[in-house]
C-alpha positions as CSV (number, residue, x, y, z in Angstrom):
1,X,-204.3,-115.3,-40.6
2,X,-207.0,-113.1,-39.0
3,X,-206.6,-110.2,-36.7
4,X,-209.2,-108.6,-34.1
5,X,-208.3,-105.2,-32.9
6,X,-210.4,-104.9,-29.5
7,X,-211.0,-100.6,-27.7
8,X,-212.7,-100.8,-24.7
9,X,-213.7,-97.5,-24.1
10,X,-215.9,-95.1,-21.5
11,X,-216.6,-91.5,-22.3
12,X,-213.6,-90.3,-24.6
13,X,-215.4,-89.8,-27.9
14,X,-212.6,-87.3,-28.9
15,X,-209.7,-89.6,-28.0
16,X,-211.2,-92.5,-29.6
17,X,-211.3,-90.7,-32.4
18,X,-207.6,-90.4,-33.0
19,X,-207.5,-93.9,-31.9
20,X,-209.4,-94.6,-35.2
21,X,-207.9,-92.6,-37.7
22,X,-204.5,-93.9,-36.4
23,X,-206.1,-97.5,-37.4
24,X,-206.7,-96.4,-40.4
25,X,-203.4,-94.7,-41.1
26,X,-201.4,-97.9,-40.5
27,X,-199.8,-99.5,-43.0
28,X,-202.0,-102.6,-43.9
29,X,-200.6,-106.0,-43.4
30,X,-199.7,-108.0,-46.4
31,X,-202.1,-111.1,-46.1
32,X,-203.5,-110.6,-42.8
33,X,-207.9,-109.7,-42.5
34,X,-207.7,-107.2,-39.8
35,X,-211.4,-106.3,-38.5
36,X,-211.9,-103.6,-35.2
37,X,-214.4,-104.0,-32.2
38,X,-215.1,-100.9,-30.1
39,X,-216.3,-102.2,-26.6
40,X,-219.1,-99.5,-25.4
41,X,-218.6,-99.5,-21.5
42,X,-221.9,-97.5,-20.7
43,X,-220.3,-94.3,-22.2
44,X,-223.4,-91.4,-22.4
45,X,-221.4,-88.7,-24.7
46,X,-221.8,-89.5,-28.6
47,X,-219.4,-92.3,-28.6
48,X,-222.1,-94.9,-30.7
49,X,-222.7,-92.3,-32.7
50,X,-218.8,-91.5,-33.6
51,X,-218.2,-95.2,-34.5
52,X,-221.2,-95.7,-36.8
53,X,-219.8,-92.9,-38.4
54,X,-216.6,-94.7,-39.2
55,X,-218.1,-98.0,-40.2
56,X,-218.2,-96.7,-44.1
57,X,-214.2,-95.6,-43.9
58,X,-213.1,-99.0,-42.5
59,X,-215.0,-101.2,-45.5
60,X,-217.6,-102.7,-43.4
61,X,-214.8,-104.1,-40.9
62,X,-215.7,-102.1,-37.8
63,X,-217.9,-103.5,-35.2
64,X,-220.0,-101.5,-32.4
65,X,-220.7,-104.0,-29.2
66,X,-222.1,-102.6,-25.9
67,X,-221.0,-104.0,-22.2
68,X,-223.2,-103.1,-19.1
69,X,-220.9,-104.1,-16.9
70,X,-219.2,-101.1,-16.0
71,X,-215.1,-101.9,-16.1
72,X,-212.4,-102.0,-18.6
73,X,-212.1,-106.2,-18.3
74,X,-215.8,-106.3,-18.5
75,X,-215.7,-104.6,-21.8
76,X,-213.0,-106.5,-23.3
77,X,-214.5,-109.6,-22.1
78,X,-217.4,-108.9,-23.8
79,X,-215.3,-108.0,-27.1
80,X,-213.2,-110.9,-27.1
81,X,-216.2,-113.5,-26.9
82,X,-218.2,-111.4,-29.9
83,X,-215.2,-111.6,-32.3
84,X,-213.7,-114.7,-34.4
85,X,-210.0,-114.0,-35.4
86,X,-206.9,-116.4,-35.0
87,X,-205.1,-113.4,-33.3
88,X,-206.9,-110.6,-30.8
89,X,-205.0,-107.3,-30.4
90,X,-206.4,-104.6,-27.6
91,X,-205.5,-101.3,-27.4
92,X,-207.3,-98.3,-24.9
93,X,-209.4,-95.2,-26.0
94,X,-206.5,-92.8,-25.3
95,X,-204.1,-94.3,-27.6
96,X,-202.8,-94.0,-31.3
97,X,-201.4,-97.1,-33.4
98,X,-198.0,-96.0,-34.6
99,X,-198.2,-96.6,-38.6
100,X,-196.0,-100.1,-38.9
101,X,-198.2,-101.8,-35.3
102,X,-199.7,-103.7,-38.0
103,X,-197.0,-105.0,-40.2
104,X,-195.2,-106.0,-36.7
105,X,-198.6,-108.3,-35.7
106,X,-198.2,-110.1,-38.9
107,X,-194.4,-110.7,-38.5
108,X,-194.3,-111.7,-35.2
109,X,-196.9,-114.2,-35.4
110,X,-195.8,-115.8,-38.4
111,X,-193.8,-118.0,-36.2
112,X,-195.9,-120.4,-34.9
113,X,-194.3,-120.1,-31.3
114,X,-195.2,-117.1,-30.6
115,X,-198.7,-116.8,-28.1
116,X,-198.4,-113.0,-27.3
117,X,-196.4,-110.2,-27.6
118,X,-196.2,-106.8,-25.6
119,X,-194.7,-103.5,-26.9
120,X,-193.7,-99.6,-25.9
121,X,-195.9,-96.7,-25.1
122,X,-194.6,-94.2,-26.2
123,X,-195.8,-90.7,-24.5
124,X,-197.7,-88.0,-26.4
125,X,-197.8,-85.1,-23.4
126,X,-199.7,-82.1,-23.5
127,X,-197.3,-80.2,-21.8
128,X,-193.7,-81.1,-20.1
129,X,-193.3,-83.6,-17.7
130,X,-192.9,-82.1,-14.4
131,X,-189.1,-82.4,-12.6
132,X,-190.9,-84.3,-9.5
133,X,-191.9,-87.4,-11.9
134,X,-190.2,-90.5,-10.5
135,X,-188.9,-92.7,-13.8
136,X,-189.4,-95.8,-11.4
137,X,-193.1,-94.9,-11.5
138,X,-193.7,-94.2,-14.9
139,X,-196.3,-96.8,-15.5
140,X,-198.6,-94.9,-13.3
141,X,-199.1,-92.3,-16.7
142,X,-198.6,-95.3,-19.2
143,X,-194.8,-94.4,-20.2
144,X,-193.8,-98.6,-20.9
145,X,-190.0,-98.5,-22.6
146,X,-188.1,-101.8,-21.9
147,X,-185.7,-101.0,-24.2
148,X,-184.6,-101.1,-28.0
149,X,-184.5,-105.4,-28.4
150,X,-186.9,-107.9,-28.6
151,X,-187.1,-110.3,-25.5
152,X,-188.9,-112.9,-24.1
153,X,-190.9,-112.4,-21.4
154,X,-190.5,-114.9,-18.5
155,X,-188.1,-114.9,-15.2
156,X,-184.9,-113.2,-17.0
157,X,-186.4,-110.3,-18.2
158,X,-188.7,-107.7,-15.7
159,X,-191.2,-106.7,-18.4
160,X,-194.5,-107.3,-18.4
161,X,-197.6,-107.3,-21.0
162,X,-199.4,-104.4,-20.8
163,X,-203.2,-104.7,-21.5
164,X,-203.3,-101.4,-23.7
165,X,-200.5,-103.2,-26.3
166,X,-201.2,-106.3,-26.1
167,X,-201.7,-109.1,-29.0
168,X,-202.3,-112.6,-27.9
169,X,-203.3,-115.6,-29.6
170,X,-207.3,-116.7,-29.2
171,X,-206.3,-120.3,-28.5
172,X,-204.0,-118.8,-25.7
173,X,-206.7,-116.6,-24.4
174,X,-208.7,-119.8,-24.2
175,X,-206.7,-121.4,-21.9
176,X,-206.4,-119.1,-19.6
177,X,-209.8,-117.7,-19.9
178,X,-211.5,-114.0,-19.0
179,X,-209.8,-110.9,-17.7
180,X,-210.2,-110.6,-14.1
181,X,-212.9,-107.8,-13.8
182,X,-212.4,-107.5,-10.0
183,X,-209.0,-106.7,-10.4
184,X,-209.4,-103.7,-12.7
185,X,-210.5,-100.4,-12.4
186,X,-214.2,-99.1,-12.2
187,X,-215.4,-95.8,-11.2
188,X,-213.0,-94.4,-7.8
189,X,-211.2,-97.4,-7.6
190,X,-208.1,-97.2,-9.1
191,X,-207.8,-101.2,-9.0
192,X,-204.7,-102.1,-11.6
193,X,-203.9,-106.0,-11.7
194,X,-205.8,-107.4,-13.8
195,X,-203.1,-107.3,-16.6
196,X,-200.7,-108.6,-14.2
197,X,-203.1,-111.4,-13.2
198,X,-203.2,-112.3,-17.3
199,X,-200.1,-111.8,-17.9
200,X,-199.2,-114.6,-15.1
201,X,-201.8,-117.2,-16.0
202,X,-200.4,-116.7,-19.7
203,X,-197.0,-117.9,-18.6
204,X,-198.4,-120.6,-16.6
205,X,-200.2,-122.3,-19.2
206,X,-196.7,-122.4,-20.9
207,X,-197.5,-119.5,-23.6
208,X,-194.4,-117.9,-24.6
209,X,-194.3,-114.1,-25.1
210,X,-192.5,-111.5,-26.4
211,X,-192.0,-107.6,-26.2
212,X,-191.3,-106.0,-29.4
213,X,-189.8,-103.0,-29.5
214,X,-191.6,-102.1,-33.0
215,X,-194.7,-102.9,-31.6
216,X,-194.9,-99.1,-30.7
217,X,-198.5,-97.0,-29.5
218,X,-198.5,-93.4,-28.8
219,X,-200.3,-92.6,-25.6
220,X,-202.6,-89.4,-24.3
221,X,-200.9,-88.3,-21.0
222,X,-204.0,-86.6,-19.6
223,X,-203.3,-83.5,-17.6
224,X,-205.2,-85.1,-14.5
225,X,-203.0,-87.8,-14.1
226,X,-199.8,-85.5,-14.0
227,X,-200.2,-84.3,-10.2
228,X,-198.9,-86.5,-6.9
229,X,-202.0,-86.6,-5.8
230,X,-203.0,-88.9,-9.1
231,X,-199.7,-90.9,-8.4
232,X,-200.5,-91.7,-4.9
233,X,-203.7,-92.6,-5.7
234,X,-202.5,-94.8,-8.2
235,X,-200.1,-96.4,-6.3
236,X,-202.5,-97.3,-3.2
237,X,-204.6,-98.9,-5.7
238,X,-202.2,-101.0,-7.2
239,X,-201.0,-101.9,-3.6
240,X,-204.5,-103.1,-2.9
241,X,-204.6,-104.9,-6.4
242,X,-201.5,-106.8,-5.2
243,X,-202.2,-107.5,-2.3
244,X,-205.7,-109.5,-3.5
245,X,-203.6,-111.5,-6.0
246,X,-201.2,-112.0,-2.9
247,X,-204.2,-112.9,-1.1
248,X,-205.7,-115.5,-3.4
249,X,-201.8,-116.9,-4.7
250,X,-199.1,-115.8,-2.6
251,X,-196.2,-114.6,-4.1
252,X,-193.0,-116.9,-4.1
253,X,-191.0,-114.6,-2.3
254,X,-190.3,-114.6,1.5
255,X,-193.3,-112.8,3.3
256,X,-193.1,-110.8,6.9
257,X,-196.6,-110.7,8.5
258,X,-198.4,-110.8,5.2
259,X,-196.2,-108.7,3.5
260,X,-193.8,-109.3,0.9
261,X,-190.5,-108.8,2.5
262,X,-188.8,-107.0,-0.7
263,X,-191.9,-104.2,-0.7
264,X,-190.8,-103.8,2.9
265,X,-187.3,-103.4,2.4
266,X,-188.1,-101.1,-1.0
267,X,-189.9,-98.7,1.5
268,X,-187.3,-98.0,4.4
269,X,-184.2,-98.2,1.7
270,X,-185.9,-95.3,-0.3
271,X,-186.5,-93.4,2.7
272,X,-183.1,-93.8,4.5
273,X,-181.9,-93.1,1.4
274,X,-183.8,-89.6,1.5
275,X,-183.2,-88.8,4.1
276,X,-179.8,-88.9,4.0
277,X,-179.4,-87.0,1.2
278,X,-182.2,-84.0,2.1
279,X,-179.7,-81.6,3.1
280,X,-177.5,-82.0,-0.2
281,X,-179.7,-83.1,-2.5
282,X,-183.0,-81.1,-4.3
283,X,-184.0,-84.1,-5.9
284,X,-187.8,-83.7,-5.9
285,X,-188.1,-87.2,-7.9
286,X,-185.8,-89.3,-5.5
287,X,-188.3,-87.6,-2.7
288,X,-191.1,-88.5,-4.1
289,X,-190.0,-92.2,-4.9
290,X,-189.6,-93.0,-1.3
291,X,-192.9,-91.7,-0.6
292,X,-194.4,-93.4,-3.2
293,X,-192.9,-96.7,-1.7
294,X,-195.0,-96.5,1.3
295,X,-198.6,-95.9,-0.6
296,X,-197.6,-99.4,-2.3
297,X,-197.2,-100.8,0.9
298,X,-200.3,-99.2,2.5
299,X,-202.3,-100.4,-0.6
300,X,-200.5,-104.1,0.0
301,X,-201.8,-104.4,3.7
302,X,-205.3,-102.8,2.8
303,X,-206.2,-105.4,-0.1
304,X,-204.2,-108.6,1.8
305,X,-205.9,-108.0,4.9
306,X,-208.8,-106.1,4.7
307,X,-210.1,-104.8,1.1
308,X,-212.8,-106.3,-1.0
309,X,-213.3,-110.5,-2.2
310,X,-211.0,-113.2,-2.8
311,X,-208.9,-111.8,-6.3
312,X,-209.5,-115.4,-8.2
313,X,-211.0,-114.5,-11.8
314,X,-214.3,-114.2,-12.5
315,X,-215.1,-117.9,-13.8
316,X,-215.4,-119.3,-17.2
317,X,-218.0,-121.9,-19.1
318,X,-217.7,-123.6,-22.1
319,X,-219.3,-122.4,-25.0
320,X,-221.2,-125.7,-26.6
321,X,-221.3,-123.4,-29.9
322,X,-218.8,-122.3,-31.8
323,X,-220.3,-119.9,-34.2
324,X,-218.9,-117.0,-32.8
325,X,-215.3,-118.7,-32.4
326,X,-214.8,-118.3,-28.4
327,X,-213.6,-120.7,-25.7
328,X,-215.6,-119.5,-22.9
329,X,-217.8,-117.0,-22.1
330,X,-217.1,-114.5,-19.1
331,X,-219.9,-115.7,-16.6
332,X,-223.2,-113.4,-16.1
């Protein structure tokens, strides 16, 4: 078995650093060839510089590979279709590997049923979390626990893969074909589906998936991205990022005037609900829940009605040769 670890990355030489050195620190996997691909999305600090620099530590199995297009799905893209391996893990520029990440690849896809498997993030903060932090939110900092078992992703279980743990099988990836890059964030946009949008056409080519609890990565909290005003940013985008999948494939669910009827009734419940307890309660977190509701529903409306093109992936070819072991190629 071969393994492809893919970092997008844009302007965190420092973090990607630690990202490295964790890769290196990992236990090594008993018969698996692991090999590592950073994806170079236009940074300008010293990033090429940093990697080259590592090439002689990791044995000649570290790969440099620029993407122009500017956005984290453009980048893996562009890593996915320059690398070979049976298996293709992806991991962000703010994260480091926890030392058995490796060993728990090789396990998990011994069993030739397995297509892809998620894990926990497991937060490394710079200072304390703040008492207003809502844990319903969490995702907006990358904080992903879904508990101590492993489980199979699919209708029973509300988990989902998350593109900065994720493992998947190349002839899955094939199926389903490129990340969505209009879905994902570049520059001010705070765009945030197209894991979701993956994650969904995985299941309905009939992949099954897993999350592994053991499949653990230790993620940078940045400062910046601990204020409300980060959070509702966040959560506008990923309202507009739902809504443009909602656009393209509506949601199975029962829809008021565009709108998913259970992201209305999430809304007014959480507010009722605070406002009823305002006078008794100084729950800064419940408080800032309900408000938080109503940016996802703002962002909804914006990107069903009004915001940006059609949210169908970016579209596949063939690739007529197979020397560099891809299904498709993300179109130019």
């Amino acid at each position: 078995m071969t393994l492809d670890v893919l970092i997008p990355t844009y302007n965190r030489a420092a973090l990607l650093r630690r990202t490295l050195e964790s890769l290196l620190a990992a236990h090594p996997p008993e018969t698996t060839e692991v090999r590592v691909t950073v994806a170079d999305n236009r940074s300008t600090d010293d990033t090429r510089a940093l990697v080259e620099s590592f090439v002689e530590r990791f044995d000649g199995r570290l790969e440099y590979v620029y993407e122009s297009r500017p956005g984290r799905s453009s980048a893996l893209n562009r890593a996915i279709v320059a690398t070979t391996a049976d298996i293709v893990a992806m991991i962000d520029d703010d994260e480091e590997v926890d030392r058995t990440w490796l060993r728990c690849i090789e396990q998990a896809f011994r069993d030739p049923g397995t297509d892809f498997i998620g894990g926990p993030y497991v937060p490394r903060w710079v200072s304390p979390p703040p008492s207003w932090l809502p844990s319903r939110y969490r995702a907006v900092i990358g904080w992903v626990d879904s508990g101590r078992e492993i489980r199979e992703y699919g209708p029973s279980f509300e988990g989902m893969l998350m593109g900065g743990n994720a493992v998947v099988r190349r002839t899955a990836l094939a199926r389903v074909g490129p990340y969505a890059a209009n879905l994902g964030r570049t520059g001010g946009r705070l765009l945030s589906c197209e894991d979701e949008d993956m994650f969904k056409r995985l299941l309905a080519s009939g992949a099954r998936g897993f999350y592994r609890p053991d499949l653990i990565v230790h993620h940078y909290i940045a400062p910046e991205r601990v204020t409300r005003g980060y959070f509702r940013r966040w959560c506008f985008w990923r309202g507009v990022s739902l809504g443009m999948l909602d656009r393209h494939a509506p949601a199975p669910v029962v829809h008021v005037l565009g709108i998913p009827r259970y992201m209305i009734g999430v809304a007014l419940r959480g507010t009722v609900k605070t406002l009823a307890g305002l006078l008794r309660s100084r729950d800064a977190a419940q408080r800032f829940t309900a408000e938080l509701a109503w940016w996802d529903l703002a962002g909804f409306v914006y990107g069903r009605h009004w915001y940006g093109p059609t949210a169908a992936p970016q579209p596949a070819t063939p690739v007529t040769s197979v020397q560099n072991g891809a299904a498709w190629r993300q179109a130019p």
